[in-house]
N, C-alpha and C positions, 0 to 999 in steps of 0.2 A: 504493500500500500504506500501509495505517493507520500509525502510530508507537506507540510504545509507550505516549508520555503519552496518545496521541487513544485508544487501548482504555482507558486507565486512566478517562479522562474519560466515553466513551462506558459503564463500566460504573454511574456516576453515582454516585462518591462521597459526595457530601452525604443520598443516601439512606439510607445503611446506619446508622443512626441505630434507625433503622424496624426492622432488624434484631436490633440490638442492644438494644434496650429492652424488649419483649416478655420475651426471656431472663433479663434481669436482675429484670424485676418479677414474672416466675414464679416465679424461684429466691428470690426474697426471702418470695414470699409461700409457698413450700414451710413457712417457718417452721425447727422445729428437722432438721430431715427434709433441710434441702440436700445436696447433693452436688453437688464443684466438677465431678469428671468429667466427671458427667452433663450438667452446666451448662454443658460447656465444648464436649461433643458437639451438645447442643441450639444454639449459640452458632455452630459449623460450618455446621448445617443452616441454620439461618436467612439467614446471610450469603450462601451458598450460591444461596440460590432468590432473595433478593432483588438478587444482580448477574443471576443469569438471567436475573426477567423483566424484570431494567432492558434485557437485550439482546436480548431477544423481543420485547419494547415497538420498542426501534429498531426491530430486523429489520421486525417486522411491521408498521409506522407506515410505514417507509420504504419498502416497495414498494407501500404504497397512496399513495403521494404524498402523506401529510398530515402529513410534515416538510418537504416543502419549500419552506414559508415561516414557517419558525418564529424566536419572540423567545428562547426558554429554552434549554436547555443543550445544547453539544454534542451530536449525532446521527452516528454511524459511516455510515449506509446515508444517510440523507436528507442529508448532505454529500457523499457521493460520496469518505470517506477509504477504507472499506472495500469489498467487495463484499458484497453481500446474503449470500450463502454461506457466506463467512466470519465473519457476523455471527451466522448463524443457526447452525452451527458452534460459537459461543462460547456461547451460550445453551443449547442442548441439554448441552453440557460442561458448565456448572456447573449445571443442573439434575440431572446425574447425578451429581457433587459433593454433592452435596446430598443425592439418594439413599441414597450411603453412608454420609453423616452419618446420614441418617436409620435405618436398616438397624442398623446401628452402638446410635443409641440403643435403638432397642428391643430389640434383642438383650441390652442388657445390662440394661435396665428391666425385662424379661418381659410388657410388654404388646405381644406379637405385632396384636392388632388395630390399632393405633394405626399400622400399615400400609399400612391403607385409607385413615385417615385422611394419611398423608404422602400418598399415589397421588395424594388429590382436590388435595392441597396442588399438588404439580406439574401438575397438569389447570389448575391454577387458575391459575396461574403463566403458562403458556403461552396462554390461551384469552383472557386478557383484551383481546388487540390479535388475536389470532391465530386462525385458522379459517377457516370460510365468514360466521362470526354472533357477531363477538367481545363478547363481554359489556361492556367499556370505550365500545363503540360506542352500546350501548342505554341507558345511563346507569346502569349495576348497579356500576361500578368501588370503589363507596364502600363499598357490602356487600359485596360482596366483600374490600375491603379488613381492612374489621372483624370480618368473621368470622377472617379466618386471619390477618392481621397482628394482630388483638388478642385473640379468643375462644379460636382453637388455637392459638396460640401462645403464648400466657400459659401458658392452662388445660393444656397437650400439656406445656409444662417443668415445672411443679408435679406434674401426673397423676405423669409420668418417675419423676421424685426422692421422693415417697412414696408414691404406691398411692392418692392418695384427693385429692378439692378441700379447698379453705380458703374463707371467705366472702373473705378478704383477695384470694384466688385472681379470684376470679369478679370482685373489685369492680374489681382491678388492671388485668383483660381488658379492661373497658369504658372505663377509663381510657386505656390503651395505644391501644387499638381506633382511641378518638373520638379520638388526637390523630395518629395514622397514617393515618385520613379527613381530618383537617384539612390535612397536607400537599398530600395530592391533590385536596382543595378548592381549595389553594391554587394549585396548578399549575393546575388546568384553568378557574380564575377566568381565567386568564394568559391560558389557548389559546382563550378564549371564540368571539374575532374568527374566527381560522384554523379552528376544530375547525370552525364552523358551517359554512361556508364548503366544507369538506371531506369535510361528512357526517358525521363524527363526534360523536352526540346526546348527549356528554356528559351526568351530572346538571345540572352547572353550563351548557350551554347551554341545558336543561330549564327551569332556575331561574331564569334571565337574570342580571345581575352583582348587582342589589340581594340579590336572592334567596341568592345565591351567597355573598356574604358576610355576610349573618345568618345562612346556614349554618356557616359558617366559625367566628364566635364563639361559637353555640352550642356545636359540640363541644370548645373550648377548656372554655366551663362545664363540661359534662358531666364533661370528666377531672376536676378538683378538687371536683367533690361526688363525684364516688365515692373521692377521697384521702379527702374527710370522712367518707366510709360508713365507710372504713378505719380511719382515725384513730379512732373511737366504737370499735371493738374492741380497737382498738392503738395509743395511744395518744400512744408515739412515731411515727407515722404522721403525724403534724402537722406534722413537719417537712418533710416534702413540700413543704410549702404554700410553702417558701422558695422556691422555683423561680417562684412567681407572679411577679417582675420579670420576668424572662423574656417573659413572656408580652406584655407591656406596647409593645413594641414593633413586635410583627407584627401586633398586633388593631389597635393605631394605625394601620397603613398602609394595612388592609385598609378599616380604617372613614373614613379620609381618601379613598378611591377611586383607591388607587393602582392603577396601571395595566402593562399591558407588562413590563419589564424591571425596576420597580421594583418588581415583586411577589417576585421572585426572592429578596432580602432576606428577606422572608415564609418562603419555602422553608427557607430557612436556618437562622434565627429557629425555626419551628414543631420541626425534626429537633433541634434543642439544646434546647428545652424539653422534648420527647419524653421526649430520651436522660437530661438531668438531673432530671426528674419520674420517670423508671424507676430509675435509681441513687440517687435519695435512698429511693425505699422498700424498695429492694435492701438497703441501710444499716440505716435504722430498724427491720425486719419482722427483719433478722437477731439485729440488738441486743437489740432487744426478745424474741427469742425464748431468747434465753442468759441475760438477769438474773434 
């Protein structure tokens, strides 16, 4: 039987980054229009679906055998702490956690459609490792990533809190988007060896390692020219830009050809530039919207 730290580990901490920055750079980019409530409900759901399919991922990784021989982080199913059932058990529970957040927000938002939109979110959640034709397998993990860790869930916590987008809205999405794909660039740069190996067509076993990480850097650019789309509107928006140290450390290791275990760092690295690139515009988009 698992322990308590090995669920805590297995729900992948260092991810919820991913969760939390989306939220914060919707509600900022809401403008005068925020609402903490709402912010706090959308803030629920997100965390919600992201320990999910951090446990859908195990569950479903680990009964195809392609955790077990993994470098990266703890696995409840592909270490043998938990049992599959139990694991699958904790995922479905905080995807309907998540549910209620979600239920909750649109209730008091009034956009009942945006319903649909949670439903495909949980589809999404589960289907990326899980099914008979999991999308993560086909190399689709990245888009998918960026649509719903960065397009709806920016755009889904702004729509929430005013009724309408912002340009700041859209631009934040793609920023969020492209550095919540970087994460999982950066993981599956890791898994390249094992994914291949196990069937698992990864983008990044697509791309081979060079490929993988000019991908990687790119979507680090991509977040800060859309902080600059931002900044030309909003001006304190530029502050953003202070989180670039950040960056400096995980694009080195990636362009050094780090490899295995030392990519990890990378993981680490990308969810703290994320999180600090999403609260500094959380900051500036709110300042700015009271002078």
């Amino acid at each position: 039987m698992a322990t308590l730290q090995q669920w805590i580990a297995g729900a992948r901490p260092r991810t919820l980054p991913a969760a939390v920055a989306p939220v914060a750079a919707g509600t900022g980019a809401a403008l005068e229009d925020a609402h903490v409530g709402l912010a706090l409900l959308a803030l629920g759901l997100a965390l919600a679906l992201q320990v999910g399919v951090n446990y859908a991922n195990d569950y479903s990784d680990g009964i195809r055998g392609t955790d077990d021989d993994r470098v990266g982080p703890f696995r409840l199913t592909g270490s043998r702490a938990a049992e599959p059932a139990a694991v699958k058990r904790a995922a479905l529970l905080s995807l309907g956690v998540g549910a209620v957040f979600g239920l909750a927000l649109v209730a008091l938002s009034g956009q009942w459609w945006l319903v649909l939109v949670g439903a495909a979110a949980i589809a999404a959640a589960w289907f990326y490792t899980g099914g008979r034709r999991p999308y993560g397998y086909l190399g689709l993990g990245e888009v998918f990533v960026f649509v719903f860790f960065g397009l709806v869930a920016v755009l889904g916590t702004t729509y929430t809190q005013r009724g309408s987008l912002t340009l700041a809205a859209v631009a934040a999405s793609v920023g969020v988007g492209a550095l919540a794909c970087a994460i999982l660039v950066a993981n599956n740069l890791r898994d390249i060896p094992t994914d291949r190996v196990s069937g698992k067509i990864t983008l990044a076993v697509r791309l081979g390692d060079r490929g993988t990480r000019t991908l990687y850097v790119a979507l680090v650019g991509v977040a800060f020219a859309a902080a600059i789309v931002i900044a030309a509107a909003h001006p304190l928006a530029w502050f953003t830009l202070l989180c670039a140290p950040l960056a400096v450390a995980p694009v080195r290791l990636v362009l050094s050809g780090a490899r295995g275990r030392d990519l990890i760092a990378v993981l680490g690295g990308t969810g703290r530039l994320e999180l600090v690139y999403a609260l500094l515009l959380l900051v500036a988009l709110q300042i700015g919207a009271r002078l």
